[in-house]
C-alpha positions in Angstrom: 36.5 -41.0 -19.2 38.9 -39.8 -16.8 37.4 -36.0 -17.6 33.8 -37.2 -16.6 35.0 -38.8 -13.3 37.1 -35.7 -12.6 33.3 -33.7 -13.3 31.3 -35.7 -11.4 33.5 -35.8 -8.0 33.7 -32.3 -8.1 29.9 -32.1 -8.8 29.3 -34.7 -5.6 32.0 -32.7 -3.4 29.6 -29.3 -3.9 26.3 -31.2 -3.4 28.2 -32.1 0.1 29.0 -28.8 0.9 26.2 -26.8 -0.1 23.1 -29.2 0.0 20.2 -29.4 -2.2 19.8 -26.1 -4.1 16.2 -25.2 -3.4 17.6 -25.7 0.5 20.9 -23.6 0.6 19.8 -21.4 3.4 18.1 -23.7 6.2 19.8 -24.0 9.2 18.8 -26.0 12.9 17.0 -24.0 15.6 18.1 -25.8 18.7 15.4 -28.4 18.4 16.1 -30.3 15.3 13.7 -28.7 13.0 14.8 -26.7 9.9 14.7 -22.7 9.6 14.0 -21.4 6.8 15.4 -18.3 4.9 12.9 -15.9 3.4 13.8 -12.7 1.6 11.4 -10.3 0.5 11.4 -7.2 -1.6 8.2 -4.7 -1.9 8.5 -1.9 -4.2 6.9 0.4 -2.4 4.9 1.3 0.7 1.0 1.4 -0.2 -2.1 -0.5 1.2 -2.4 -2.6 -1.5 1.0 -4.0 -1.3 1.6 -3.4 2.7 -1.5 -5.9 2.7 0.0 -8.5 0.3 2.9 -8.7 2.3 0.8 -9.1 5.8 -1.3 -11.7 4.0 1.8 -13.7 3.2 3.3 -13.5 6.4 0.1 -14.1 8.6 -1.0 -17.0 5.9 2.6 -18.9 6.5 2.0 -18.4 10.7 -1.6 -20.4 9.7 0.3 -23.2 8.8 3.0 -23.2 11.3 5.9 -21.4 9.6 6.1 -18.5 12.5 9.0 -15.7 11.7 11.6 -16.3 14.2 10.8 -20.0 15.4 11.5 -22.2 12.1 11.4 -19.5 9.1 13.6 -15.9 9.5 12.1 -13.5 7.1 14.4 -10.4 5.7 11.6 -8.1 5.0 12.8 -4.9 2.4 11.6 -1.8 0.9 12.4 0.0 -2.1 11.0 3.0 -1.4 9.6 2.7 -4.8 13.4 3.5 -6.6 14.3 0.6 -9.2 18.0 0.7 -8.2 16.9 0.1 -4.5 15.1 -3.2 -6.0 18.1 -4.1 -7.8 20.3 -3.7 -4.4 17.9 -5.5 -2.3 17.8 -8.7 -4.9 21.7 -8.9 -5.0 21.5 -9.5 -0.9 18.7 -11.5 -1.3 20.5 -14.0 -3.6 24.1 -13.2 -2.2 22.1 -14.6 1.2 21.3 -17.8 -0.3 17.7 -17.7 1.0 15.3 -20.6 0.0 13.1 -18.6 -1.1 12.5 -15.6 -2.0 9.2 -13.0 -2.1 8.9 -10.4 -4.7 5.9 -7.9 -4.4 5.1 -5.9 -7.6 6.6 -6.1 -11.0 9.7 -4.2 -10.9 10.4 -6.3 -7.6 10.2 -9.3 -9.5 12.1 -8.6 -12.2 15.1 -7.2 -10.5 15.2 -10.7 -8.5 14.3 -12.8 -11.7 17.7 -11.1 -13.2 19.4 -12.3 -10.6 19.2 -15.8 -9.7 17.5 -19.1 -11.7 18.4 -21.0 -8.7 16.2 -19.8 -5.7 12.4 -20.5 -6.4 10.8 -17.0 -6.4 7.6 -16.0 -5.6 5.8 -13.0 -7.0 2.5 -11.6 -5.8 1.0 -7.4 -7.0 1.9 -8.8 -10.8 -0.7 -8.2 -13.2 0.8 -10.4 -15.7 3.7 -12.3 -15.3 4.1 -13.6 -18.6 4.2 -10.1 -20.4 6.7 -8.9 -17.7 8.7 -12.1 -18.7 9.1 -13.3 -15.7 7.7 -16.9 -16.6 7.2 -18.5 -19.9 3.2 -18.6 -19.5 1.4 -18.2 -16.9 -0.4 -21.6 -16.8 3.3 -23.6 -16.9 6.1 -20.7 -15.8 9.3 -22.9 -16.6 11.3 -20.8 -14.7 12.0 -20.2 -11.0 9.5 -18.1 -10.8 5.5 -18.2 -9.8 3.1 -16.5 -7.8 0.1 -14.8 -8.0 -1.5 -11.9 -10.2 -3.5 -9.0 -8.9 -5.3 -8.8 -12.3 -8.4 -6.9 -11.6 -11.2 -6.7 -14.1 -10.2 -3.7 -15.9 -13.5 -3.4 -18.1 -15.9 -3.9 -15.3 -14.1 -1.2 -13.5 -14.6 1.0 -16.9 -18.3 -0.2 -16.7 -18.6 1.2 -13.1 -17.3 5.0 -14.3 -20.2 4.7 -16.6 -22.7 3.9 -14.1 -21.6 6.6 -12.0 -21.3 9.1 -14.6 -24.1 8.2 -17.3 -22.9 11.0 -19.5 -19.3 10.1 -19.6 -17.6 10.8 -22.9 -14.3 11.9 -22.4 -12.0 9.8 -19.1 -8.5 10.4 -18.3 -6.2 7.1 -17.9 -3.8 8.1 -15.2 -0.4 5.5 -14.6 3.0 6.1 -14.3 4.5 5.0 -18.4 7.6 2.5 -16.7 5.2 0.0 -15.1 4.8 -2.7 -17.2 1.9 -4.3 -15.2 -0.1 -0.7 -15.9 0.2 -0.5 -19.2 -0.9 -3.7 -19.7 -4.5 -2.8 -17.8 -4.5 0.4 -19.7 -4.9 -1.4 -22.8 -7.4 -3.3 -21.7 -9.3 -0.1 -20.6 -8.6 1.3 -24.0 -10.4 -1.5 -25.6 -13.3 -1.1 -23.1 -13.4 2.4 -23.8 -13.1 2.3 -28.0 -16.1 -0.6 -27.5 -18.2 2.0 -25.2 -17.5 4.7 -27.5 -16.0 6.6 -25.0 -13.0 9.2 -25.7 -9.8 8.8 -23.4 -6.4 11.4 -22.6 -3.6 8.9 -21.9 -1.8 11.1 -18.7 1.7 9.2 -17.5 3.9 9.8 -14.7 7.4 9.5 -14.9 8.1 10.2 -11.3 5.7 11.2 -8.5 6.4 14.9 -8.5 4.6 15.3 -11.6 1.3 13.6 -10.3 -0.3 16.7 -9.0 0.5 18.7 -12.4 -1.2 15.8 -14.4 -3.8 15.7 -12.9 -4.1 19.0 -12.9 -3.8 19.2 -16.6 -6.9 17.2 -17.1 -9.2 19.4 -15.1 -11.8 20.4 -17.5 -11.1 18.4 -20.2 -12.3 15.0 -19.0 -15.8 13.8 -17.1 -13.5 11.0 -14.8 -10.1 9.9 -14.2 -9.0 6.1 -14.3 -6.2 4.7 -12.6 -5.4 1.2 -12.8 -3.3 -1.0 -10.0 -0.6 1.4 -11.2 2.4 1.6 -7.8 3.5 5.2 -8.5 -0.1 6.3 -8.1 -1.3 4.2 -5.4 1.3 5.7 -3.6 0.5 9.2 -4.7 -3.3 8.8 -4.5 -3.7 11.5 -1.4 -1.9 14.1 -4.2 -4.6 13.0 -7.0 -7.4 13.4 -4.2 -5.9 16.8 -3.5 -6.5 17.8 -6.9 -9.4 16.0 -8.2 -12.0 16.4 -5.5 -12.1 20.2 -4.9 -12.3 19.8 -9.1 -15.6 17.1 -8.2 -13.4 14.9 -10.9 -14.3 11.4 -9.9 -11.6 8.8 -9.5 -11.9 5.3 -10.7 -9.0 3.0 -9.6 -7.5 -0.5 -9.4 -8.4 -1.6 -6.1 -9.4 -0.6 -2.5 -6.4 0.7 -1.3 -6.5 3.9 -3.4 -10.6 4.5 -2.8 -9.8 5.1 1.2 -7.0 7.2 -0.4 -9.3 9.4 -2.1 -10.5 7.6 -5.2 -14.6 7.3 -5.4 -14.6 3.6 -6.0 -13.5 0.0 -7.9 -14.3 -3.1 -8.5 -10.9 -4.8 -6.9 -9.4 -7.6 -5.2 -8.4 -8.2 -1.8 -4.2 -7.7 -1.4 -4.4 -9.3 2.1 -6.2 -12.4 0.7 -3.9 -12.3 -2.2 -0.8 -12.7 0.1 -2.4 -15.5 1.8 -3.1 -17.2 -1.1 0.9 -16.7 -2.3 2.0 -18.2 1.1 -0.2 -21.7 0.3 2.5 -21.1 -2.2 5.1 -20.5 -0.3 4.4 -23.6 1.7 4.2 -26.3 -1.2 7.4 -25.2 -2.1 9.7 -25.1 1.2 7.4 -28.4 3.1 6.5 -30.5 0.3 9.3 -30.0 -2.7 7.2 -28.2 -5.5 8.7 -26.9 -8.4 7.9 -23.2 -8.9 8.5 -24.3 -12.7 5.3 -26.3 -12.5 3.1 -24.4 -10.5 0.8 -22.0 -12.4 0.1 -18.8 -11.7 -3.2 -18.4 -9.2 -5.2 -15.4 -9.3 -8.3 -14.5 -6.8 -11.8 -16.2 -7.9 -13.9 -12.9 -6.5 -13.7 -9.1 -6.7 -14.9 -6.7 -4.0 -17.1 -3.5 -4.8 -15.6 -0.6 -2.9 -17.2 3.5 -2.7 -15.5 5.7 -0.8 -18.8 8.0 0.8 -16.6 10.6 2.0 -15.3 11.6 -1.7 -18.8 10.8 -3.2 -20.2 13.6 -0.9 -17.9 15.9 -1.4 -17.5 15.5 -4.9 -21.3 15.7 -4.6 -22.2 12.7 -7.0 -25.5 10.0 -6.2 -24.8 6.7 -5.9 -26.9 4.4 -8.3 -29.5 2.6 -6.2 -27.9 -0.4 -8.5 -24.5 0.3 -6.8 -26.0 0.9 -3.2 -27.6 -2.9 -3.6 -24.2 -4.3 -3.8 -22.5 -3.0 -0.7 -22.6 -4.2 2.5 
């Protein structure tokens, strides 16, 4: 009995000291009101997730938590190296921030390692549960939730084939340690075994070795597909480089890498998907949610997107189906 008292004062003595632990970082601003910490980590810089991370912060200033009146946000970049995501999550957590942004899966997962205490948000993650970042995606059970920039793979397989109409052979393009790409690749394997269409699986290990890939599947494919894969979102000027003056159309993820280069997708919108993570964001540091029982959200529409530019010079028609679509 004397062990449990002993336990429990020391328990009550750190809830004095350090507060609630979903509120460790808060201090006053001068006029009473709580600021709030906010770390984030982004993989890498690209427009997909430069826009997920202006979404977020823009969709917190809607609802009154303005960087540098009651939240402070520690905004970092990877630079796309794992060890830099690593870094960045250990000052993150050694910070004690209440709460904590990870955009893209390697981001995540170097801050899920980390901590179990500090709710996390992810956003850029295909599929949380098969990165093991939450239990299931409909009850996470963890820290951790978010929102998933799954994109519909097969549709965007469908759209090759409207493009090319004689398409037998495509080239999957995605960089082999993303976890969130090879999850859409086999979902554009299955699309492409059900269409009867032939595929060349072409990885990346690093981005150096984009522009020899892609050069390695001049000739032998009718298309290239890339999904929301980082690594070549980032590099997508470097498969443009190669691809167009080979009139090789590109098929990708989202809209980022079409204005990079890429003829066109069927994607969602990054800065909307940011928003929608900071509504997040906001039931957890105003009203007390539980990351733990908050599902993960995705985006309920998709966005056609043709780059004209590379269409022209790549010197494919646009289906009059395609043309009805855009704006």
């Amino acid at each position: 009995m004397k062990t449990l008292k002993l336990v429990v004062s020391i328990f009550l003595a750190v809830l004095v000291c350090t507060g609630n632990v979903w509120a460790g970082g808060k201090k006053d601003n001068g006029t009473g009101e709580k600021v709030y910490k906010i770390g984030i980590v982004q993989l890498v810089e690209h427009d997909a997730l430069d826009a997920a991370y202006q979404g977020f912060v823009d969709g917190l200033a809607e609802q009154g938590f303005v960087d540098g009146q009651n939240i402070t946000i520690d905004y970092q970049n990877a630079q796309g190296e794992q060890a830099n995501c690593v870094t960045i999550a250990q000052k993150l957590v050694n910070d004690n921030d209440d709460l904590i942004l990870a955009i893209a899966t390697p981001a995540a997962q170097a801050v899920a390692n980390l901590t179990k205490r500090i709710p996390i948000l992810i956003t850029a993650v295909t599929d949380p549960a098969d990165a093991k970042l939450v239990k299931s995606n409909e009850l996470p059970g963890t820290n951790v939730s978010g929102t998933s920039d799954l994109t519909p793979v097969a549709e965007q397989i469908k759209l090759a084939k409207q493009f090319v109409p004689d398409l037998e052979t495509i080239g999957l393009l995605y960089c082999s340690s993303e976890q969130n790409s090879l999850f859409q690749i086999n979902i554009a394997k299955k699309t492409c075994d059900e269409m009867g269409i032939k595929y060349i699986e072409a990885t990346v290990s690093n981005s150096n070795e984009i522009q020899q890939v892609v050069q390695s599947l001049v000739g032998k494919v009718d298309a290239l597909y890339a999904p929301t894969d980082n690594m070549i979102a980032a590099g997508m000027a470097t498969v443009a480089l190669v691809a167009t003056p080979a009139k090789l159309p590109v098929f990708c993820g989202e809209e980022g890498m079409v204005q990079s280069g890429g003829l066109a997708t069927y994607g969602i919108n990054y800065y909307e998907l940011g928003k929608q993570t900071a509504n997040q964001a906001v039931a957890i540091l105003r009203d007390g949610k539980n990351p733990a029982e908050m599902p993960i959200e995705y985006l309920a529409t998709c966005d056609l997107s043709v780059n004209m530019d590379t269409a022209a010079a790549i010197g494919i028609t646009i289906p009059a189906e395609i043309m009805a679509q855009l704006p």
